[in-house]
VODREN-729669 format. One record per residue (C-alpha): residue number from 1; x, y, z; chain; residue in three letters. Coordinates in pm, 1 decimal. Layout:
BEGIN
 num       xx       yy       zz chaine residu
 NUM        X        Y        Z      A    ALA
...
***
This chain:
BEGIN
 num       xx       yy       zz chaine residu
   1   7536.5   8608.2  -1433.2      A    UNK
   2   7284.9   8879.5  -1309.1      A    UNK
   3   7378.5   9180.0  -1407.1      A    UNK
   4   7351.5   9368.5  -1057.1      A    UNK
   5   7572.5   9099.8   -904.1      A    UNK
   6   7836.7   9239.8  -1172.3      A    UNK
   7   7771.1   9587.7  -1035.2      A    UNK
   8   7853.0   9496.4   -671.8      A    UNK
   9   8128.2   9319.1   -759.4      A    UNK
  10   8248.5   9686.8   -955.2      A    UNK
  11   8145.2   9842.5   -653.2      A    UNK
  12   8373.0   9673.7   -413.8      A    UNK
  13   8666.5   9691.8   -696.7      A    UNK
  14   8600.5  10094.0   -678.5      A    UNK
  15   8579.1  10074.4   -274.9      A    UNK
  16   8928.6   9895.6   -248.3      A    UNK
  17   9085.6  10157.4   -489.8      A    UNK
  18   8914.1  10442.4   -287.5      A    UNK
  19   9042.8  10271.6     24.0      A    UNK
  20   9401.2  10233.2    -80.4      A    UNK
  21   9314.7  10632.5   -191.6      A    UNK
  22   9183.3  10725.5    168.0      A    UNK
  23   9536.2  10564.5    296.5      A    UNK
  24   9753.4  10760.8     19.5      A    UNK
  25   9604.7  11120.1    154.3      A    UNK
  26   9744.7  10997.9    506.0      A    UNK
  27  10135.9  10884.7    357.7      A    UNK
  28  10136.8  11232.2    125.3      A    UNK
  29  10070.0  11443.6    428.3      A    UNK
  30  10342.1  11208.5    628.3      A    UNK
  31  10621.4  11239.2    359.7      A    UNK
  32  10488.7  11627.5    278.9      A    UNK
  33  10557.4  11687.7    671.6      A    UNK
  34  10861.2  11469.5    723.3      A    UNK
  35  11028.8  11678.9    393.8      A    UNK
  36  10977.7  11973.9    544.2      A    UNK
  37  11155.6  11910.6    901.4      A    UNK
  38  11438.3  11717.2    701.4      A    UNK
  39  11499.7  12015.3    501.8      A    UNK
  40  11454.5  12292.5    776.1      A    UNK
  41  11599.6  12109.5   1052.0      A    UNK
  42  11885.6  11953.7    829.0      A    UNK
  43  11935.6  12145.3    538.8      A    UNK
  44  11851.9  11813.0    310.5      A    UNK
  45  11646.3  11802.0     43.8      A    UNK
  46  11527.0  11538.2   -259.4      A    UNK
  47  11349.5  11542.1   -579.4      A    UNK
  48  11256.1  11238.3   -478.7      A    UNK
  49  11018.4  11318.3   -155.1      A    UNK
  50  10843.9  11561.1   -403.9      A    UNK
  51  10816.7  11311.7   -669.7      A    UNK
  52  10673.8  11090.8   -450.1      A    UNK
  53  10420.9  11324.0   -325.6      A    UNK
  54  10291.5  11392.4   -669.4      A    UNK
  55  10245.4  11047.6   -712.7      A    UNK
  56  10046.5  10989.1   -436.8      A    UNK
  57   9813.4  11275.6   -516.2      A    UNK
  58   9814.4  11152.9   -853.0      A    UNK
  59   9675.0  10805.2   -711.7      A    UNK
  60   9446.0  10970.9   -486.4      A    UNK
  61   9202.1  11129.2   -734.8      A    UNK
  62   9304.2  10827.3  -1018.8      A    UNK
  63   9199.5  10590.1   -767.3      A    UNK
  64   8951.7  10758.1   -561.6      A    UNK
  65   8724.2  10864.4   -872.3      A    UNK
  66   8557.3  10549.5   -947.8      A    UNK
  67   8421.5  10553.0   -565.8      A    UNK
  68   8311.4  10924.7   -585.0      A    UNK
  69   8102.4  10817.3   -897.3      A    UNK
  70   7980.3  10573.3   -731.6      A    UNK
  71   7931.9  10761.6   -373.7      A    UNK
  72   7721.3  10966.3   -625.5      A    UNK
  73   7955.0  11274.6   -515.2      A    UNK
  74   8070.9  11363.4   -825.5      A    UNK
  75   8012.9  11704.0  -1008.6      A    UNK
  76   7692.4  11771.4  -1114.3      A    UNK
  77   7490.7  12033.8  -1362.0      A    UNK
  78   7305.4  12194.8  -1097.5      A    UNK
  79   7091.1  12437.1  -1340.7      A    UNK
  80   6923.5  12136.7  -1456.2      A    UNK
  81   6960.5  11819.1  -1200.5      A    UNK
  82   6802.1  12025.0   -925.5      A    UNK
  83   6441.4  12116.7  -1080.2      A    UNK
  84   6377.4  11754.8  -1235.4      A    UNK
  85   6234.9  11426.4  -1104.5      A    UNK
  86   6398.4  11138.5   -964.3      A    UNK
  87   6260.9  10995.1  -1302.8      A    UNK
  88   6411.6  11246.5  -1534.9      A    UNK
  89   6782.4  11230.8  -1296.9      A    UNK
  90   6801.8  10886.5  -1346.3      A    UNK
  91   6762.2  10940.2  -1714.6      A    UNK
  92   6987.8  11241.5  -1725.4      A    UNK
  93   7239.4  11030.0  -1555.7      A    UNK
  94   7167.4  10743.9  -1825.1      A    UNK
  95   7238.1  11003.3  -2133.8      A    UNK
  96   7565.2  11178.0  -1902.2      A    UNK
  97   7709.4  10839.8  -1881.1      A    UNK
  98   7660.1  10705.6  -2263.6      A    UNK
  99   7730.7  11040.4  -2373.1      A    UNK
 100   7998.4  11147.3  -2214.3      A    UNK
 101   8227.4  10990.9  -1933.9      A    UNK
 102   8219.6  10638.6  -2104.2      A    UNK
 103   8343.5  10769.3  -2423.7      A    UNK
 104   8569.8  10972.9  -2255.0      A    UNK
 105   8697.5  10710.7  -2025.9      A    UNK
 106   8785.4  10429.9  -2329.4      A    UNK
 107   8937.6  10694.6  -2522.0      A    UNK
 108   9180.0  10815.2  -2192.6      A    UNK
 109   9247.6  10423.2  -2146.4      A    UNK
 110   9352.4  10417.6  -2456.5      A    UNK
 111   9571.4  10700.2  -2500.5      A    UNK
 112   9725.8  10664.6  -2170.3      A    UNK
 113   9802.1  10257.5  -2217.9      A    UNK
 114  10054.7  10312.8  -2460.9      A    UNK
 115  10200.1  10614.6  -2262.5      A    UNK
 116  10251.5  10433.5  -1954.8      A    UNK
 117  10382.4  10101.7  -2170.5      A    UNK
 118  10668.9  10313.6  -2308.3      A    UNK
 119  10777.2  10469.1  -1986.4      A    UNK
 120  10797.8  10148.1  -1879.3      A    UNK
 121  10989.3   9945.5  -2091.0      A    UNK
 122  11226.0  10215.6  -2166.7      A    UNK
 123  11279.3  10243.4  -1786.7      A    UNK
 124  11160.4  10598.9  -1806.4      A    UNK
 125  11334.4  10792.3  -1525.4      A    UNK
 126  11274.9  11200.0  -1404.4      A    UNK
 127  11498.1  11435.4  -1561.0      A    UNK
 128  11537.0  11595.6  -1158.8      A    UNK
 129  11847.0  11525.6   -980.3      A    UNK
 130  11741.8  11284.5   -733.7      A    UNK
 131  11421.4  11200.8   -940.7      A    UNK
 132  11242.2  10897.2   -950.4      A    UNK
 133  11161.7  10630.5  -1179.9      A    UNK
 134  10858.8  10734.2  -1375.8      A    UNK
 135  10608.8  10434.1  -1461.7      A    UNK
 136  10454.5  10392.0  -1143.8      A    UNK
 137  10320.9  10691.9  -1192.9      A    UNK
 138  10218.0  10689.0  -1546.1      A    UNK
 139  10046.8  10328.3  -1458.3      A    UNK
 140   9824.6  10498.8  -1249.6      A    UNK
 141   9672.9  10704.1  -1592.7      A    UNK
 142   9505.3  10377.4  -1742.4      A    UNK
 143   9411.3  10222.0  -1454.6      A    UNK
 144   9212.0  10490.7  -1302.8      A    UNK
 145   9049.6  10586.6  -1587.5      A    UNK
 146   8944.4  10199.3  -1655.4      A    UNK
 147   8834.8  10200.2  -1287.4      A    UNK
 148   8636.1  10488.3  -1387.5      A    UNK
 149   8482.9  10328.9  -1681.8      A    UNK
 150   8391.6  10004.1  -1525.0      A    UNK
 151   8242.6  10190.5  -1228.3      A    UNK
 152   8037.7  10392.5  -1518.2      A    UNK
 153   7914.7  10093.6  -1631.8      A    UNK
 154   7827.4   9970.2  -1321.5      A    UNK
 155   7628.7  10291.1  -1259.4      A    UNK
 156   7466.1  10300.9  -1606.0      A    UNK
 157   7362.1   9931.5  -1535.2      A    UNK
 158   7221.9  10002.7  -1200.3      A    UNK
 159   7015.6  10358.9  -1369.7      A    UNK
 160   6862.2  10112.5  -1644.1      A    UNK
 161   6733.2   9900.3  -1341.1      A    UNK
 162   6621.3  10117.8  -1189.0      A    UNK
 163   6409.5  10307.2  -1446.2      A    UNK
 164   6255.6   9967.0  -1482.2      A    UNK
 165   6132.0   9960.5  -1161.0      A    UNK
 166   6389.7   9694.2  -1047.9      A    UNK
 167   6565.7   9883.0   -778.1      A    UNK
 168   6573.0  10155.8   -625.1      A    UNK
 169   6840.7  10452.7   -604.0      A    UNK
 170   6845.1  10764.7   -450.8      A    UNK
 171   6883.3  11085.7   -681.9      A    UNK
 172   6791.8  11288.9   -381.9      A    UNK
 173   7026.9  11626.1   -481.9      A    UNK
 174   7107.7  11895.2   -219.8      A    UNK
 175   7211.5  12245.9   -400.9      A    UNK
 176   7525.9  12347.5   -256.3      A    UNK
 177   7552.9  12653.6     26.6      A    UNK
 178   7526.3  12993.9   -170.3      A    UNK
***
């Protein structure tokens, strides 16, 4: 299989979970509201509503990292990406990604497998009155960061192309407003 068919088919793994991410920013500003009215209009509160709103922000940067990496909207070292070539970006890029967030990525897969796999079959629950069951959130740990790391892959795959002249990307950087 061609390589750069296996990085589209990343890509649009990374788009659904930044989708399903775009639509979780949306339901934690719904439940965020709708808690607040409940509990100044009717005195009611729950653990729960605020558990649930951590998850969500929980899966909205877990989920919505591998698209910013591949959006190419992810931090950046400015001292040194901004006075290089396309050439030398791609490369830095190349040496960022072997380097440092694929490493990084395995090794938070696999610490975080083994935490979510307990909390799960122990039937891990919040300590908070109210609180909620705690795996779904925990399940989120592995699975962004192995979204991460495949969409890493994806990205070191397409940088080796295109230092060999097989497509094209666009390292075009913009320094941020001072």
């Amino acid at each position: 299989m061609d390589i750069l068919k296996l990085t589209r088919a990343v890509d649009r793994v990374s788009d659904v979970a930044g989708y399903i991410a775009k639509w979780l920013v949306l339901l934690a500003c719904l439940v965020s509201a709708g808690n607040a009215v409940i509990r100044y209009l009717f005195s009611y509160s729950s653990n729960g509503w605020l558990e649930i709103q951590w998850y969500m922000f929980g899966g909205i940067v877990l989920l919505g990292a591998a698209q910013t990496l591949r959006l190419n909207e992810h931090v950046r070292i400015d001292l040194l990406y901004s006075n290089v070539s396309d050439r030398a970006r791609l490369w830095i890029d190349v040496f960022g990604f072997v380097v440092f967030l694929l490493p990084v990525m395995a090794y938070l897969v696999y610490l975080t497998w083994p935490f979510f796999l307990n909390s799960f079959r122990s039937g891990e629950v919040s300590m908070n009155a109210g609180g909620l069951i705690l795996w779904p959130a925990k399940i989120l740990l592995p699975t962004g960061f192995a979204l991460l790391f495949l969409q890493g892959l994806a990205e070191l795959a397409k940088r080796i192309a295109a230092l060999k002249g097989a497509i094209k990307i666009d390292t075009h950087y913009e320094a941020p407003l001072q």
